[in-house]
C-alpha positions as CSV (number, residue, x, y, z in Angstrom):
1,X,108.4,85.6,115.8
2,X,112.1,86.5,116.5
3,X,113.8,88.8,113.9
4,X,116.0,86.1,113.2
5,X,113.2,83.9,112.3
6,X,111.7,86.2,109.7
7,X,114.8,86.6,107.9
8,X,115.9,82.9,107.5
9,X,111.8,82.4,106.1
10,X,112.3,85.2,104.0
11,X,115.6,84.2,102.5
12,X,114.6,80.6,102.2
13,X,111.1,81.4,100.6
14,X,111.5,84.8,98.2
15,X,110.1,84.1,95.2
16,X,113.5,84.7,93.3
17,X,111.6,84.5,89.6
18,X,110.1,88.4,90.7
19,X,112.3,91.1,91.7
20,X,112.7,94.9,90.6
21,X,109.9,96.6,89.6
22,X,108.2,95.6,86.7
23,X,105.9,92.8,87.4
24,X,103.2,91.5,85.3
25,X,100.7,89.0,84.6
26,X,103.4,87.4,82.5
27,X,106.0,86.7,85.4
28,X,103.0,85.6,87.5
29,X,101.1,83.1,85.8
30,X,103.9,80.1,86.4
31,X,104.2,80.7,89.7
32,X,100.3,80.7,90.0
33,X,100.4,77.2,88.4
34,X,103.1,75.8,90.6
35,X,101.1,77.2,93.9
36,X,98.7,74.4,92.9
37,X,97.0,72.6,94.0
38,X,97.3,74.1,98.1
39,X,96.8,77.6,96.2
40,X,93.6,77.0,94.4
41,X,93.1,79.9,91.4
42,X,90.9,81.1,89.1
43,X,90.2,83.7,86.7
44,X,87.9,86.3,88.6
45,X,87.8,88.8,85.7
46,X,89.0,90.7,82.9
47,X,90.4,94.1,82.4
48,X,89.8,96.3,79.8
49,X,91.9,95.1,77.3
50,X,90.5,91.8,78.3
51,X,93.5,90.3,80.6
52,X,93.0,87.9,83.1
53,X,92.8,89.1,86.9
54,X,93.1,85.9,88.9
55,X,91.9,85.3,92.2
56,X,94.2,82.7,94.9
57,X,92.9,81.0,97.4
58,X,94.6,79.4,100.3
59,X,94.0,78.0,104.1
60,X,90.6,76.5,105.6
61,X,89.7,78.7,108.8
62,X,87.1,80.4,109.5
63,X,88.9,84.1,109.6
64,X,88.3,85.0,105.9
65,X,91.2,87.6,104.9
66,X,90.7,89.8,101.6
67,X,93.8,90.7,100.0
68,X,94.5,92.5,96.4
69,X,97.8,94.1,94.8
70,X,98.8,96.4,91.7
71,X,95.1,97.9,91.9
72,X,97.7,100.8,90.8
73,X,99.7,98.8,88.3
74,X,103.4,100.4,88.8
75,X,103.1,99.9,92.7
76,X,104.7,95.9,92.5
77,X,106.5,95.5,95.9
78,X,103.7,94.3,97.5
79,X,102.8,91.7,95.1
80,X,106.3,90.3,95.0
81,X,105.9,89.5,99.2
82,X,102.8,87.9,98.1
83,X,104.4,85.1,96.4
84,X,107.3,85.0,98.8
85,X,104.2,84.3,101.7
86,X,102.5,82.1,99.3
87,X,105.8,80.0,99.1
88,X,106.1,80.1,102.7
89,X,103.2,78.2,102.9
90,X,103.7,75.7,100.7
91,X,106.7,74.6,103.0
92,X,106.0,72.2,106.1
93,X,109.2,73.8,107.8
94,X,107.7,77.4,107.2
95,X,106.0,77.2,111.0
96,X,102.8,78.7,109.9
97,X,100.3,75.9,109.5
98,X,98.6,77.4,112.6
99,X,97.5,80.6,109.9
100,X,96.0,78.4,107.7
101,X,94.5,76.5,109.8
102,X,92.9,79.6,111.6
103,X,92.1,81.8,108.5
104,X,91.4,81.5,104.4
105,X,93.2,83.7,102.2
106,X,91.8,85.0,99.1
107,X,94.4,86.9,97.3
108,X,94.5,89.0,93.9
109,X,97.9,89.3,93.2
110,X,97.2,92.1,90.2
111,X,94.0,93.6,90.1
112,X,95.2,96.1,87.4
113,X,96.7,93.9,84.5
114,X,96.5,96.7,81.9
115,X,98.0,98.8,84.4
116,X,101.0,97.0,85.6
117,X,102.0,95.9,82.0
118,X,102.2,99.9,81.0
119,X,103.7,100.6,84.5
120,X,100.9,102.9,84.6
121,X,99.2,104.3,87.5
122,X,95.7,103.9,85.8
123,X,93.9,101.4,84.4
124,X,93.9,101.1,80.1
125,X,91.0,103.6,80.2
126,X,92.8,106.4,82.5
127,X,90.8,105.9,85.1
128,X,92.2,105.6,88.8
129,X,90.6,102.4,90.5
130,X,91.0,103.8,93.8
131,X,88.7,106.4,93.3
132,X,85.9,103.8,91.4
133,X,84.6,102.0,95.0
134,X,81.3,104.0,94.1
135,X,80.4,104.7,90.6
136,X,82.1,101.1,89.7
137,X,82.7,102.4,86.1
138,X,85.2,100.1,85.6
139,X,85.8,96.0,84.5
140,X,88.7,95.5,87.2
141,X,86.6,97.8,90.1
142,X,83.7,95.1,89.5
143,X,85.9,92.1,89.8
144,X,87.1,93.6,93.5
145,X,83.4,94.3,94.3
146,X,82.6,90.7,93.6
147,X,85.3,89.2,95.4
148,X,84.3,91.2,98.5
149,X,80.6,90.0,98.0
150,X,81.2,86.5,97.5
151,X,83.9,86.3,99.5
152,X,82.5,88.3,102.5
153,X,85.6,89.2,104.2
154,X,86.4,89.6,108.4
155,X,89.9,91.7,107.0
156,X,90.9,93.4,104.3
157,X,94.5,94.1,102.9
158,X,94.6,97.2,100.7
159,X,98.0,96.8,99.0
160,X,100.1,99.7,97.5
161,X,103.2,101.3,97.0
162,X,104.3,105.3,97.7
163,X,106.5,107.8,96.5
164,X,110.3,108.3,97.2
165,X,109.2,111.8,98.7
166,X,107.5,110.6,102.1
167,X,109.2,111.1,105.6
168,X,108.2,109.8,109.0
169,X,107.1,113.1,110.3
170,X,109.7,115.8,109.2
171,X,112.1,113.7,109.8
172,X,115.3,112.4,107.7
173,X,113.7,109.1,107.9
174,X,112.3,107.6,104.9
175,X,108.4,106.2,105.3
176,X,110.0,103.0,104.4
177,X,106.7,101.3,105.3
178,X,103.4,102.9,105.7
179,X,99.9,101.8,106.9
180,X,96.3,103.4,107.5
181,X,93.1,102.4,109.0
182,X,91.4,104.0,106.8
183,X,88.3,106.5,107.8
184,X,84.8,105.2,107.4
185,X,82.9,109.1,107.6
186,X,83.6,112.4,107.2
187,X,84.4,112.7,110.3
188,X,87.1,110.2,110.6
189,X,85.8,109.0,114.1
190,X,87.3,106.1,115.6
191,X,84.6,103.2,114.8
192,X,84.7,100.0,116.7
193,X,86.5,97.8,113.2
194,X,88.8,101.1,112.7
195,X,89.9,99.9,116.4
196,X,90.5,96.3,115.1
197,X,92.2,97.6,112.0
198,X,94.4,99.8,114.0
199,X,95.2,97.2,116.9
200,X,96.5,94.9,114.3
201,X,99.2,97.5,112.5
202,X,100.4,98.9,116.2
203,X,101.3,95.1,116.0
204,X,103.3,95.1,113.0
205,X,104.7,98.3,113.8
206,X,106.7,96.4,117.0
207,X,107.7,93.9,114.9
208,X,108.9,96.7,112.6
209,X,110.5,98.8,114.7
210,X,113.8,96.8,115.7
211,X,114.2,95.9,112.4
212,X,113.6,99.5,110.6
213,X,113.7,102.0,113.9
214,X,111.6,105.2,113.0
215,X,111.0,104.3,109.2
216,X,107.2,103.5,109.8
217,X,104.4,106.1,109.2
218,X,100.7,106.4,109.0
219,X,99.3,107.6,105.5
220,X,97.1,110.4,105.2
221,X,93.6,109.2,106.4
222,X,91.5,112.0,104.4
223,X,88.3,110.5,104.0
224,X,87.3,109.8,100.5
225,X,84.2,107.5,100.2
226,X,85.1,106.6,96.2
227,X,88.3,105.3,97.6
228,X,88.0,101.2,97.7
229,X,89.6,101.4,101.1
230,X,87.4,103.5,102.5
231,X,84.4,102.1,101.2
232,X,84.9,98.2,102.6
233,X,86.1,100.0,105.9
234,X,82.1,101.9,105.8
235,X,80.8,98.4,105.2
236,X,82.3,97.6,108.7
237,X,85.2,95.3,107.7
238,X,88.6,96.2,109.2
239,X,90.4,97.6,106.5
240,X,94.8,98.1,106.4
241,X,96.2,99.8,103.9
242,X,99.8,99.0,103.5
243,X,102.5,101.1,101.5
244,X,105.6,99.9,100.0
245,X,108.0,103.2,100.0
246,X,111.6,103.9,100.2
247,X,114.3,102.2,101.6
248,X,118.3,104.1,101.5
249,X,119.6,103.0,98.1
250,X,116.7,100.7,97.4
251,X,114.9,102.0,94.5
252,X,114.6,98.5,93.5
253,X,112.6,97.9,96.3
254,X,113.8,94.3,97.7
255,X,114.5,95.7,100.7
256,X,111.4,96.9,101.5
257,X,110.3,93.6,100.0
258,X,111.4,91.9,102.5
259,X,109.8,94.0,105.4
260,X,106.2,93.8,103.7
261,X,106.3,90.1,103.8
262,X,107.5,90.6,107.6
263,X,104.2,92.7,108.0
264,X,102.0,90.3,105.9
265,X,103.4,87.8,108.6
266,X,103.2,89.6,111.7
267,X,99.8,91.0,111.1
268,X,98.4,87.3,109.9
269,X,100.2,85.4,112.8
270,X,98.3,88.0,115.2
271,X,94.8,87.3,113.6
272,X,95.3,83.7,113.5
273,X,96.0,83.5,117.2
274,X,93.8,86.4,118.4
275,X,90.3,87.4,118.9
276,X,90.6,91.6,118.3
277,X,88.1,93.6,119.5
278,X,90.3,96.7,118.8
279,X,91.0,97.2,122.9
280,X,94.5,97.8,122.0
281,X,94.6,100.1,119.1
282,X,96.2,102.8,121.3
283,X,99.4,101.6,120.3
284,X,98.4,103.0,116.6
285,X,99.2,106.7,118.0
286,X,102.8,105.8,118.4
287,X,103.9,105.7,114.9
288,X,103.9,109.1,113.1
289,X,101.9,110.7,110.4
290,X,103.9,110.8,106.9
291,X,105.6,113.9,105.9
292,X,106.9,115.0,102.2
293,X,110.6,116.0,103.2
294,X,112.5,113.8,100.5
295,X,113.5,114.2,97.2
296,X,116.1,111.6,95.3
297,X,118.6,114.2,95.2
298,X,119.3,117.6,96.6
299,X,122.0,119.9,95.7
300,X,123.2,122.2,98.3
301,X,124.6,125.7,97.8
302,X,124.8,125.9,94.2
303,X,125.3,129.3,92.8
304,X,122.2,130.1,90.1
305,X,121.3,133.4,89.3
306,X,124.2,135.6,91.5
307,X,122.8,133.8,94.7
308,X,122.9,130.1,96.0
309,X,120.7,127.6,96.0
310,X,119.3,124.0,96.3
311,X,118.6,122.4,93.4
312,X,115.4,119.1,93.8
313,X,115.7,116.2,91.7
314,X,113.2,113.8,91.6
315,X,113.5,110.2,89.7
316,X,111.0,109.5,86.7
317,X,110.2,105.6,86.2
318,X,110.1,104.9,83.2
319,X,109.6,102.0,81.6
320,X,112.3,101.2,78.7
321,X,112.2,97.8,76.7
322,X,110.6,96.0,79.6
323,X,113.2,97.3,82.3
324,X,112.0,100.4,84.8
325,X,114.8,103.0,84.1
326,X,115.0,106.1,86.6
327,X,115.8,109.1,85.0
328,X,116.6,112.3,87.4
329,X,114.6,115.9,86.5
330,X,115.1,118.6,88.3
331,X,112.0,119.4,90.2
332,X,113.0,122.7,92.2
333,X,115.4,125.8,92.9
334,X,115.1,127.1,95.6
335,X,116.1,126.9,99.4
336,X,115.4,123.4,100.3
337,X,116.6,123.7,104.2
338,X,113.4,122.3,105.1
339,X,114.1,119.1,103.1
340,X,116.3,116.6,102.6
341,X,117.9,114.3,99.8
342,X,118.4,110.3,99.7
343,X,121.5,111.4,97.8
344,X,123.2,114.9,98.5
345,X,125.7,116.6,96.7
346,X,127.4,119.7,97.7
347,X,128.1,122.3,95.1
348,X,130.4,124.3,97.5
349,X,129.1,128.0,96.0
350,X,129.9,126.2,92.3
351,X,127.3,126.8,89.2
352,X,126.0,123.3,88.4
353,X,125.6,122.5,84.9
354,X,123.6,119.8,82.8
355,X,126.5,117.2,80.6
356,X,125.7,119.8,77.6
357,X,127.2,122.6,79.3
358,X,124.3,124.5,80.2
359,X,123.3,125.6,83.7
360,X,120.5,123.4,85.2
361,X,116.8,124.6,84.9
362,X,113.2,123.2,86.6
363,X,112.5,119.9,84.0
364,X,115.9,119.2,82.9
365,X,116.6,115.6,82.9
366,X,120.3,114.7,83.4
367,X,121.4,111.9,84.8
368,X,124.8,114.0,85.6
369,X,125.9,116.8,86.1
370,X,129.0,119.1,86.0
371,X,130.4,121.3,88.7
372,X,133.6,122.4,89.2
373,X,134.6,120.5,85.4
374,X,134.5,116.9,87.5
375,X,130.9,115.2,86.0
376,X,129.1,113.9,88.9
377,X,126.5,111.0,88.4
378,X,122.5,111.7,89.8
379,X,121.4,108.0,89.9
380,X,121.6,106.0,93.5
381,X,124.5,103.7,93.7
């Protein structure tokens, strides 16, 4: 598909009822019912507070696709493109009968229900799901298991969403995208579905590339067997992990919106229309691993303490009367040469102060500051 292509679906298919961050099983559960009947659904599970998780099913080939989102429940971006591919398919014009026709999706659109209505990390009993694959101590953690079971999946799409903070390398590009084949042993060798799994992102990552040039990375592939990713991978199923992340002045993340659902395509269009036996995985080693250069706002040369320095600001999301508010809190002081800011300020040698009055220190949250008597705002524009 032509870059062109990909943006008129995408523009003509986003799913316009989800946007910003905050997405629950309450903006989902229309759309579920007007996916019907091509999108047959059902409810899978419950969580621990006894929400539904709901399981989607779409297409009639015989490549059987695994896909589940918000298994964190404040990582949303991904479940957004889900419903702006689902409408794609709805629509004759859309091009991609040939998918359907090829493979069967089964999606969970928010595995974490409790989660993602706290825009919490964890699920309602503060436990993280992607460290559950084992011990399966939790209601949501069983619902996956079961859906892999019955299911019995060729692919699986491990969806998520990362930190502001990654780079590509140690670069001053943002990881705007990120993906892993995840490790199956210790030992992280290169197994023969790790070699399908990483034929199939070297795939995305040239659709990528002209669209976002060097804002792709490869997430750390540490092998951690309670991780659900690395688990299904062990069981010899092709795992991706894919990572929504940063985009410049995107902290809503509709941008990067927009190029997950480009990857959901690419990567689905290439397993449709190909048998992978991981020959071409090569192509993986060309993107770079992720680095942790960034922070949401660095201010250079500011005099604290007789000498100058940088001062790290990191956004806290918070979630304020249904709406995710960012709120900036000074993370370090200290020379940050070796890092750099989505927004920088120079302080020219001035002291910086908090809107009180009183010079910055590590936790402050301010969402300005003063230097020089002119009150400068922290948040992205």
């Amino acid at each position: 598909m032509q870059k062109e292509e990909l943006k008129s679906l995408f523009l003509k298919h986003k799913e316009t009822a989800l946007f910003h961050r905050y997405i629950t099983n309450k903006h989902i559960e229309s759309l579920i019912i007007k996916l019907a009947p091509k999108v047959k659904f059902d409810t899978i599970g419950t969580s621990v507070l006894n929400k539904p998780i709901y399981g989607l099913k779409i297409g009639n080939g015989d490549k059987r696709i695994l896909m589940w989102s918000q298994m964190h429940g404040n990582e949303s971006t991904t479940t957004k493109a889900l419903f702006d591919l689902l409408n794609t398919f709805l629509k004759e014009d859309g091009g991609l009968n040939h998918i359907l026709s090829s493979c069967t999706l089964y999606i969970i659109p928010i595995l974490n229900p409790d989660g993602a209505e706290l825009y919490t990390r964890l699920n309602a009993n503060q436990v993280d799901l992607n460290r559950d694959a084992q011990n399966l101590t939790q209601p949501e953690s069983n619902t996956l298991r079961s859906a892999f079971e019955t299911f019995q999946p060729h692919f699986c799409y491990n969806l998520h969403g990362q930190r502001t903070i990654f780079s590509v390398g140690n670069t001053n590009k943002p990881a705007t995208l990120s993906f892993l084949a995840p490790a199956q042993d210790k030992e992280c060798d290169i197994t023969p579905n790790r070699k399908v799994a990483m034929e199939v992102i070297g795939v995305i990552n040239n659709v990528l590339q002209p669209l976002i040039p060097g804002q792709i990375g490869i997430y750390d592939d540490a092998f951690n067997l309670n991780c659900v990713g690395d688990t299904f991978q062990s069981e010899n199923v092709p795992t991706i992990l894919f990572e929504a992340g940063h985009y410049p002045n995107d902290y809503e993340r509709e941008i990067t919106r927009e190029y997950i659902y480009t990857s959901y395509l690419a990567s689905l269009d290439y397993i449709a229309q190909t048998d992978i036996k991981g020959d071409n995985y090569k192509s993986y080693y060309n993107i770079p691993e992720n680095g942790k250069c960034f922070y949401d706002v660095i201010i250079r040369n500011a005099y604290h303490n007789d000498i100058l320095k940088d001062i790290g600001i990191q956004y806290q999301e918070k979630l304020e009367n249904n709406k995710i508010k960012f709120i900036p809190k000074v993370d370090k002081i200290e020379n940050l040469s070796n890092f750099f800011g989505h927004m920088e300020i120079d302080a020219n040698g001035k002291e910086v102060f908090g809107t009180s009055g009183e010079p910055l220190k590590v936790n402050n949250e301010n969402v300005c500051v003063i230097i020089n008597n002119e009150k400068i705002s922290l948040l992205s524009k």
